[in-house]
Backbone as CSV, one residue per row, in Angstrom:
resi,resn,N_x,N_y,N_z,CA_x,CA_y,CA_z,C_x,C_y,C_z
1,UNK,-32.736,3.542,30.168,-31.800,3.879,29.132,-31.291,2.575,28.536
2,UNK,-31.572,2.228,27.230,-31.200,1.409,26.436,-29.729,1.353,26.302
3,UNK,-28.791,0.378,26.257,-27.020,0.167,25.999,-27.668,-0.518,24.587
4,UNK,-26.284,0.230,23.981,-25.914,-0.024,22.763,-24.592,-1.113,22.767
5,UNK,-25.214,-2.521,22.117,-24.155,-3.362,21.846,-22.857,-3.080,20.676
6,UNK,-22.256,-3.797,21.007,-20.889,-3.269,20.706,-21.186,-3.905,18.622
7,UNK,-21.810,-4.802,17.960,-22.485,-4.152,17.022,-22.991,-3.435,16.817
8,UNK,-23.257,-2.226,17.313,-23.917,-1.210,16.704,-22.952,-0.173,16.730
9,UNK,-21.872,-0.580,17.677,-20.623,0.714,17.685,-20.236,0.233,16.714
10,UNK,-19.777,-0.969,15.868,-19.338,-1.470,14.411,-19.953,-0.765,13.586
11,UNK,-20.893,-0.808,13.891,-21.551,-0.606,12.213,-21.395,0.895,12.219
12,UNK,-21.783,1.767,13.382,-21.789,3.506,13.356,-20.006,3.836,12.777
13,UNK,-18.954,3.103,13.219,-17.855,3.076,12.659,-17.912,2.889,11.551
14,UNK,-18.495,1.892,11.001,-18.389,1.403,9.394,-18.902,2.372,8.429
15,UNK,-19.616,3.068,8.945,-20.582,3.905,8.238,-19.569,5.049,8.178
16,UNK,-19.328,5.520,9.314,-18.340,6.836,8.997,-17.040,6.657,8.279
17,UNK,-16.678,5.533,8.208,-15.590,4.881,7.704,-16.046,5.029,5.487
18,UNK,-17.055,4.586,5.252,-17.675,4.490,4.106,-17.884,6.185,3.966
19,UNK,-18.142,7.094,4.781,-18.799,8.483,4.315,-17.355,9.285,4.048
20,UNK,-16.298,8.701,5.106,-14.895,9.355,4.975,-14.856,9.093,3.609
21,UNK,-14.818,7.566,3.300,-14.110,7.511,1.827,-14.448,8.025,0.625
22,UNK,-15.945,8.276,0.592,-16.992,8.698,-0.108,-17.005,10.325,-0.135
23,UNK,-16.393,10.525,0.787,-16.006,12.219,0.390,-14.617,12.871,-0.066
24,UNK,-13.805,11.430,0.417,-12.485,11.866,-0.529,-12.658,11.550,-1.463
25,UNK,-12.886,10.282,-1.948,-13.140,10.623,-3.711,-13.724,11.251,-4.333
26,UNK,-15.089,11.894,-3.660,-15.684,13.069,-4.170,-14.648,14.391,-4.474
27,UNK,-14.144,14.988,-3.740,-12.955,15.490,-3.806,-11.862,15.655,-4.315
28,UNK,-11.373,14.016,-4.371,-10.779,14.013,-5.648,-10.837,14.091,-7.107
29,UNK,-12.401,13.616,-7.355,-13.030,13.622,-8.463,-13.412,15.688,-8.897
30,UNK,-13.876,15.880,-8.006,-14.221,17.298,-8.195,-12.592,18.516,-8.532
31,UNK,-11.689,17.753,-7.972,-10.467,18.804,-8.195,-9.725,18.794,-9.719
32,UNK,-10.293,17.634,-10.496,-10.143,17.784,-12.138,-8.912,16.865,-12.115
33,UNK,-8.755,17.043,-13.420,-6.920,16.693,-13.768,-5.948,17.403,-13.035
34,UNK,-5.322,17.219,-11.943,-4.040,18.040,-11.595,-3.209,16.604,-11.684
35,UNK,-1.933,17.067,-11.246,-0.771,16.049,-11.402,0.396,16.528,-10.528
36,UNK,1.055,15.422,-10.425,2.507,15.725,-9.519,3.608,14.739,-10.067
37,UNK,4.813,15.229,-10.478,5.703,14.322,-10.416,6.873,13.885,-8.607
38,UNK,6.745,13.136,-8.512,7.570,12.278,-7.552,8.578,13.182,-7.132
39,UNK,8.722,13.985,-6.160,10.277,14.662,-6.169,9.721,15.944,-6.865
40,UNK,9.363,16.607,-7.725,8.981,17.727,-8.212,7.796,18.932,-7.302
41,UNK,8.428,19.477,-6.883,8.242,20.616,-6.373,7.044,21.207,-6.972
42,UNK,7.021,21.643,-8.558,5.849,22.672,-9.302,4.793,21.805,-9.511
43,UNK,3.484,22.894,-9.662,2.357,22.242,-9.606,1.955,22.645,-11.354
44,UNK,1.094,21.377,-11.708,0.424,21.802,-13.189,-0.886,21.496,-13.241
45,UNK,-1.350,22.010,-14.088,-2.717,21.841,-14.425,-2.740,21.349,-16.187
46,UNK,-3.992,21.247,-16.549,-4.123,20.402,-17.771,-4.213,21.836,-19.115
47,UNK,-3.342,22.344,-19.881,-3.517,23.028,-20.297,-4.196,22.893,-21.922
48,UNK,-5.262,23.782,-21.896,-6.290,23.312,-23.172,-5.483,23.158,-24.584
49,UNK,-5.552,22.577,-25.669,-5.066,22.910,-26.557,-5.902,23.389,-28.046
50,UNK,-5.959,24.792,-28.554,-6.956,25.169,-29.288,-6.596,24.581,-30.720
51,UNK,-5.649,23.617,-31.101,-5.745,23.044,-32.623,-4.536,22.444,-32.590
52,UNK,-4.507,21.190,-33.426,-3.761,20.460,-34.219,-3.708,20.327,-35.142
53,UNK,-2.902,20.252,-35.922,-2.477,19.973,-37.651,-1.441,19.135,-37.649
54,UNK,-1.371,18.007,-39.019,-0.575,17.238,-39.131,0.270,17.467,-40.831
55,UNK,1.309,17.386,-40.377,1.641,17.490,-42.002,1.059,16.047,-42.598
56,UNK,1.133,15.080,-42.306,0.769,13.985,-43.251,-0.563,13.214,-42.140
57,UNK,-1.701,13.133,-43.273,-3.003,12.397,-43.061,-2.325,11.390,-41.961
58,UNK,-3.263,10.914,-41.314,-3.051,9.093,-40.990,-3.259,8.359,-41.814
59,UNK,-3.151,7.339,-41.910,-2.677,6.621,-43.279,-3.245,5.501,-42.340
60,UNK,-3.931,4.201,-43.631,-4.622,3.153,-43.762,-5.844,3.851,-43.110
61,UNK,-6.725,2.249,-42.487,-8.142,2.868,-42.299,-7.941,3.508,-40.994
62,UNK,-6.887,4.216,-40.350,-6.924,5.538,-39.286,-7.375,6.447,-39.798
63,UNK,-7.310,6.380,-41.171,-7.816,7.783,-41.883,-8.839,8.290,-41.614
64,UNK,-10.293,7.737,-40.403,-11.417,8.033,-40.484,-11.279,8.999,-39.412
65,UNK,-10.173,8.346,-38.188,-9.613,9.042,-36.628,-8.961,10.204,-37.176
66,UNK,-9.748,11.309,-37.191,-8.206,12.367,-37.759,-7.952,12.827,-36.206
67,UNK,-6.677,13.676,-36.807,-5.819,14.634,-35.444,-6.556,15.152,-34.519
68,UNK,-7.629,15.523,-34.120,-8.533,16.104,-33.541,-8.328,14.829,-32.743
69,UNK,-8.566,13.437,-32.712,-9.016,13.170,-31.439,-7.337,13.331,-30.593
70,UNK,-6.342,13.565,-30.828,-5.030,13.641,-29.964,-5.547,15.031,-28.811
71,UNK,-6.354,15.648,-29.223,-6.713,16.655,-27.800,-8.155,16.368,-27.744
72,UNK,-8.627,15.327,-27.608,-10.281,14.912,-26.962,-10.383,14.643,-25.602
73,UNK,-9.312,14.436,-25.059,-9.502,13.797,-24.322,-9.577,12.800,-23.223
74,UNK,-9.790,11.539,-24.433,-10.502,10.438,-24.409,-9.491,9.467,-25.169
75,UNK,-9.308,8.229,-24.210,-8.275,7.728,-24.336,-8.395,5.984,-25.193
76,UNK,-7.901,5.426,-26.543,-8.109,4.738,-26.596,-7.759,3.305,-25.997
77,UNK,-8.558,1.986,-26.646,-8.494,1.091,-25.686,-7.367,0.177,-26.550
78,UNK,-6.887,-0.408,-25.632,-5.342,-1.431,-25.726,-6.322,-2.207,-27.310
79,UNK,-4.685,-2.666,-28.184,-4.695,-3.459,-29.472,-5.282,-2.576,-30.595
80,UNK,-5.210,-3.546,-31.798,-5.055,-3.253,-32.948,-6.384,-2.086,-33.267
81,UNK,-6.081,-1.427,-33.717,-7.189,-0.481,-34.511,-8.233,-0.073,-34.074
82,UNK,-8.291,-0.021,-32.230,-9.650,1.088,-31.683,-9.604,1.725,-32.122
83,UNK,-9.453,3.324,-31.346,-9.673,4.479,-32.230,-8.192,5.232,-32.112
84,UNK,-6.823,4.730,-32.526,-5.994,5.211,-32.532,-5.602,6.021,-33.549
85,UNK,-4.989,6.695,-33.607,-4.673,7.527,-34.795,-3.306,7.534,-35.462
86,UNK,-2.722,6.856,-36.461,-1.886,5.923,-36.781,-1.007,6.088,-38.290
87,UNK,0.221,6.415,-38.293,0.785,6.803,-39.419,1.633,5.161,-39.991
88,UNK,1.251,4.616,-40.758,1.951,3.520,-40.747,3.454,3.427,-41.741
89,UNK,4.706,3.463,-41.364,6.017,4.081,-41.908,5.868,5.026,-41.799
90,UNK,5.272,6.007,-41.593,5.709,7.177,-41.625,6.074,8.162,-40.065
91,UNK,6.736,9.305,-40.440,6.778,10.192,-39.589,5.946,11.663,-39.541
92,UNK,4.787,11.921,-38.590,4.220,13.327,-39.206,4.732,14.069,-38.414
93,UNK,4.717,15.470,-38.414,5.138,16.284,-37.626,4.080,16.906,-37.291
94,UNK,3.939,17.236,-35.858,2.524,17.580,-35.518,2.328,19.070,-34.659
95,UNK,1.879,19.946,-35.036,1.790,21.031,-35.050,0.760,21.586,-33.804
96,UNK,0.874,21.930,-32.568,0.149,22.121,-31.627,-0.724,23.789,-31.381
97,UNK,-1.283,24.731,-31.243,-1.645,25.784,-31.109,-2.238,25.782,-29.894
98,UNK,-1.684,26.118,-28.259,-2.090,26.125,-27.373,-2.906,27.536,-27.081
99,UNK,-2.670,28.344,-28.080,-4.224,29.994,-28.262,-3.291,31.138,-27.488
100,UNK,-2.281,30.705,-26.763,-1.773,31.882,-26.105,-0.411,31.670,-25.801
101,UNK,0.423,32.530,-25.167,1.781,31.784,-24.819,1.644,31.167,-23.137
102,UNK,2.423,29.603,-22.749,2.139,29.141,-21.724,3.815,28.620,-21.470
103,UNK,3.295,28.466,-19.915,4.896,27.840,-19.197,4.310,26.487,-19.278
104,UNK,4.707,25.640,-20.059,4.937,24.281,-20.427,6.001,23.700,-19.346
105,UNK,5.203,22.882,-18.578,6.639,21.810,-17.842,6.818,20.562,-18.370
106,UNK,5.831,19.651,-19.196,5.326,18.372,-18.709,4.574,18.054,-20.801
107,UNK,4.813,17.332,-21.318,4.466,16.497,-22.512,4.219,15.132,-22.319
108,UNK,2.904,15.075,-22.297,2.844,14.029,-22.355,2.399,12.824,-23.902
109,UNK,2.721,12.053,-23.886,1.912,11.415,-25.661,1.901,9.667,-25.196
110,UNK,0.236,9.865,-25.512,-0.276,7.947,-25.245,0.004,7.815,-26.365
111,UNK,0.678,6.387,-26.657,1.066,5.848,-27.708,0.740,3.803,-27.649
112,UNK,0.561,3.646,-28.746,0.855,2.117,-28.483,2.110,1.292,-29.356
113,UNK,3.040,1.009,-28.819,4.132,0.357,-29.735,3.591,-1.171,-30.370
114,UNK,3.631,-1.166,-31.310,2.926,-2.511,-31.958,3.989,-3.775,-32.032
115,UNK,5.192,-3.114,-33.008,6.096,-4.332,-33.708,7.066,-4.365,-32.651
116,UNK,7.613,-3.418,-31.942,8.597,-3.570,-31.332,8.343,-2.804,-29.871
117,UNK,8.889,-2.853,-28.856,8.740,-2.469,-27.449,9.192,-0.862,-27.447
118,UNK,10.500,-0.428,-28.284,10.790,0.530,-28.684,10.576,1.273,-29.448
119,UNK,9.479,0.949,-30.193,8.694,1.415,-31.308,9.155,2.826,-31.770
120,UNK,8.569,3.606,-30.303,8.251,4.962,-30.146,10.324,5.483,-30.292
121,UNK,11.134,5.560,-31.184,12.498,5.913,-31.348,12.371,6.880,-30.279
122,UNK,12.222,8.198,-31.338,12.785,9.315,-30.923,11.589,10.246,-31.214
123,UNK,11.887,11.458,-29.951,10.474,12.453,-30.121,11.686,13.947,-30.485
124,UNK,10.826,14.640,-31.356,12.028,15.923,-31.418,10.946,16.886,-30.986
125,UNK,10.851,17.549,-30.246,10.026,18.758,-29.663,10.702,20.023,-30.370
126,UNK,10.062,21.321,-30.796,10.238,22.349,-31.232,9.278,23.288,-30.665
127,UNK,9.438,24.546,-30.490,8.829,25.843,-30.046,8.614,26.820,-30.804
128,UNK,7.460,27.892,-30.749,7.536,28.660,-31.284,6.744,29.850,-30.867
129,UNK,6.512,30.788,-31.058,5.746,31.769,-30.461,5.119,32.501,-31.828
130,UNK,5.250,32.364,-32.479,4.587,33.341,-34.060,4.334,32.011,-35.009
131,UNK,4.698,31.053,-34.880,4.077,29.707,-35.506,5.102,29.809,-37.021
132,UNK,6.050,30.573,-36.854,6.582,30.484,-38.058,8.252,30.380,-38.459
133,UNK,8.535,31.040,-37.355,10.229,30.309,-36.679,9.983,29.404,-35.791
134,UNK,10.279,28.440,-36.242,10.508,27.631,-34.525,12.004,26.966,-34.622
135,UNK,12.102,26.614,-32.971,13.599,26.855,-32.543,13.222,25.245,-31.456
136,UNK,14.287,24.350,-32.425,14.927,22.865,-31.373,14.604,22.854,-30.511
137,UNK,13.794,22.538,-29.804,14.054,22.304,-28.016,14.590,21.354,-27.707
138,UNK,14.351,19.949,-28.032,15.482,19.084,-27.569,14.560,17.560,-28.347
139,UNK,15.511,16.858,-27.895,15.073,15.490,-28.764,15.421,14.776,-27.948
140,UNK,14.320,13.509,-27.538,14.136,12.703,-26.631,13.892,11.628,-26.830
141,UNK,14.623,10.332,-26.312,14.646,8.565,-27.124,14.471,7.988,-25.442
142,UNK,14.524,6.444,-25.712,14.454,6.338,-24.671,13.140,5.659,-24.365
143,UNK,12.062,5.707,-24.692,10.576,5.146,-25.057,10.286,3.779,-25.098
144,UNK,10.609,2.824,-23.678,10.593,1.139,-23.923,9.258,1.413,-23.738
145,UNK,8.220,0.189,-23.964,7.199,-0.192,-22.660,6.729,-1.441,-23.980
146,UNK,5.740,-2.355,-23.347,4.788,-3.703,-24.068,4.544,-3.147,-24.909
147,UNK,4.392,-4.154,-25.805,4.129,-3.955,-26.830,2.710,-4.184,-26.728
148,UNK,2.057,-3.652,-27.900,0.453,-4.174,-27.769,-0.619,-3.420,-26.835
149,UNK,0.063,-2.293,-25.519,-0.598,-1.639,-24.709,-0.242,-0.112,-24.864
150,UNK,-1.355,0.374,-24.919,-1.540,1.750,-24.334,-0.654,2.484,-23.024
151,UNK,0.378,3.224,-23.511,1.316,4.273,-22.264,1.805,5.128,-22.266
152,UNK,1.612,6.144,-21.357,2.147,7.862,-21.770,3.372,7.588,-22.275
153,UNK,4.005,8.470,-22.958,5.583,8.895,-22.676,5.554,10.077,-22.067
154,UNK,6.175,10.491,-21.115,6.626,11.720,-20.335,7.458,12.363,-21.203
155,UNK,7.297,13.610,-20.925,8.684,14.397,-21.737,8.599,15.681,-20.598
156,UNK,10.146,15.809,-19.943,9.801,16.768,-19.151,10.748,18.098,-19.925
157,UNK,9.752,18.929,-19.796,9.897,19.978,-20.575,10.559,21.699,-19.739
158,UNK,11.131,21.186,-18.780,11.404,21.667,-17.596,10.245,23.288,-17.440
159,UNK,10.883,24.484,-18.170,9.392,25.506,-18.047,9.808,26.453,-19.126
160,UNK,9.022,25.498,-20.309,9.317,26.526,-21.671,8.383,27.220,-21.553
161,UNK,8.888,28.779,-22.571,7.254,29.562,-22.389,7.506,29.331,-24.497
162,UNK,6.129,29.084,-24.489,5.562,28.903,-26.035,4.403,29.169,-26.045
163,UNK,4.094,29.392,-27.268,2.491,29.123,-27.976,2.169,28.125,-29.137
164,UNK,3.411,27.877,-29.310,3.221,26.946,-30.995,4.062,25.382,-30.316
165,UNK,3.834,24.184,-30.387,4.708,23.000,-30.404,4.380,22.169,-31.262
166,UNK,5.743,22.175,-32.149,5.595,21.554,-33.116,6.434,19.707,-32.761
167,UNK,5.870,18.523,-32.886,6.706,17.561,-32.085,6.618,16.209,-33.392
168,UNK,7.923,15.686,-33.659,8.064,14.792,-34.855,8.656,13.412,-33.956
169,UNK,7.456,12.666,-34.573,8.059,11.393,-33.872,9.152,10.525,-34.829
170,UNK,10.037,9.762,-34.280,10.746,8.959,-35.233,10.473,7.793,-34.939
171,UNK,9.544,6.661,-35.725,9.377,5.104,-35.546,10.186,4.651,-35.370
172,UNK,10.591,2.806,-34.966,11.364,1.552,-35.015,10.750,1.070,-35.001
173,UNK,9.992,0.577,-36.488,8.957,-0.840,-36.273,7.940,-0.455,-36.821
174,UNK,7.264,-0.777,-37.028,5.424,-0.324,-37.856,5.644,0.827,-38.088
175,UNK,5.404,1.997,-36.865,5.254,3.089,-37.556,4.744,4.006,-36.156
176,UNK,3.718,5.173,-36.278,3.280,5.495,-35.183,2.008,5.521,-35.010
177,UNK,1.366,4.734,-33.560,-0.065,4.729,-33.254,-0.063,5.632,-32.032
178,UNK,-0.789,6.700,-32.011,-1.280,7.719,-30.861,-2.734,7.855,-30.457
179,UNK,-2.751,7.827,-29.263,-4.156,8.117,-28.965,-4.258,9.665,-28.003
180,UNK,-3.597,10.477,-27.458,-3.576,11.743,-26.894,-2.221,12.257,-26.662
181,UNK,-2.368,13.823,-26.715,-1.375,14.099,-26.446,-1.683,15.497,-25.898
182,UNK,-0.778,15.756,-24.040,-1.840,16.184,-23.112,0.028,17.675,-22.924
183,UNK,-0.739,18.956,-22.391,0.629,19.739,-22.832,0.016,19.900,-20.827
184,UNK,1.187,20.338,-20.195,0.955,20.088,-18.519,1.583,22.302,-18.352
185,UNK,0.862,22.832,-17.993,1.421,23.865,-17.484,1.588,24.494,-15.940
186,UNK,2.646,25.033,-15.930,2.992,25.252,-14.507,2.479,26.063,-13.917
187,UNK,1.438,26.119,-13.040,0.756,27.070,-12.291,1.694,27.950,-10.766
188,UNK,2.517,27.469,-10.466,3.318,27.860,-9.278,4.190,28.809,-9.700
């Protein structure tokens, strides 16, 4: 009977050590987008969004990025003019159609602040369920981060039920550059 040196108990460790890790990230990779906030109890999932509309175009050469890519996805890359989608002075108000009514906890919007750190003022969120009254939900400031980089803003939306969100950003500084904007619903 052959003994096994104590390299070879290394390496049979190392190996299971590499297959452990290799199946949690599989795992993790396979369980999709879920999310948790810190301290928050409810669970969400990534809820689809079936259309966007903007009252006002993007303006300069964003004009090619229309609203469509804010639910692609697909996230753009840090600085001037990847594929952000970009109102320059202006404010649009942006019109969401999630296809059904949902318990909304969680708003999220990638943005990049250009001129100023605070760029991103103020967000005013609105609701609606028939797309044709909609009713304040609340208005949210508060939005530091670098300038020059790509970063969610959170908006916690504690558990509205809607089908329509209509959300108006207010600039400080250039104007507004977005690259997604992701609606979180509460499955629990």
């Amino acid at each position: 009977v052959a003994s096994r040196g104590l390299g070879d108990v290394y390496k049979r460790q190392h190996r299971h050590l590499i297959l452990l890790i290799l199946s949690f990230s599989i795992f993790q990779i396979s369980k999709g987008q879920e999310r948790s906030i810190s301290g928050d109890s409810r669970n969400f999932k990534l809820c689809p969004v079936k259309e966007v509309q903007s009252s006002l175009p993007p303006t300069m050469d964003s004009g090619r990025y229309s609203v469509q890519r804010l639910i692609d996805g697909k996230l753009p890359k840090d600085g001037w003019r990847s594929t952000w989608t970009a109102w320059m002075k202006k404010n649009p108000s942006l019109s969401f159609d999630l296809g059904s009514v949902r318990r909304i906890g969680v708003l999220r919007i990638y943005y990049l602040p250009w001129d100023r750190s605070q760029e991103l003022s103020k967000v005013k969120v609105e609701v609606s369920l028939d797309n044709q009254k909609f009713m304040t939900f609340n208005e949210y400031t508060g939005f530091v981060s670098e300038k020059s980089r790509g970063v969610w803003a959170e908006i916690d939306l504690k558990a509205i039920k809607a089908k329509y969100f209509r959300i108006t950003p207010d600039y400080d500084g250039w104007g507004n550059q977005w690259g997604e904007v992701e609606f979180w619903e509460i499955v629990n």
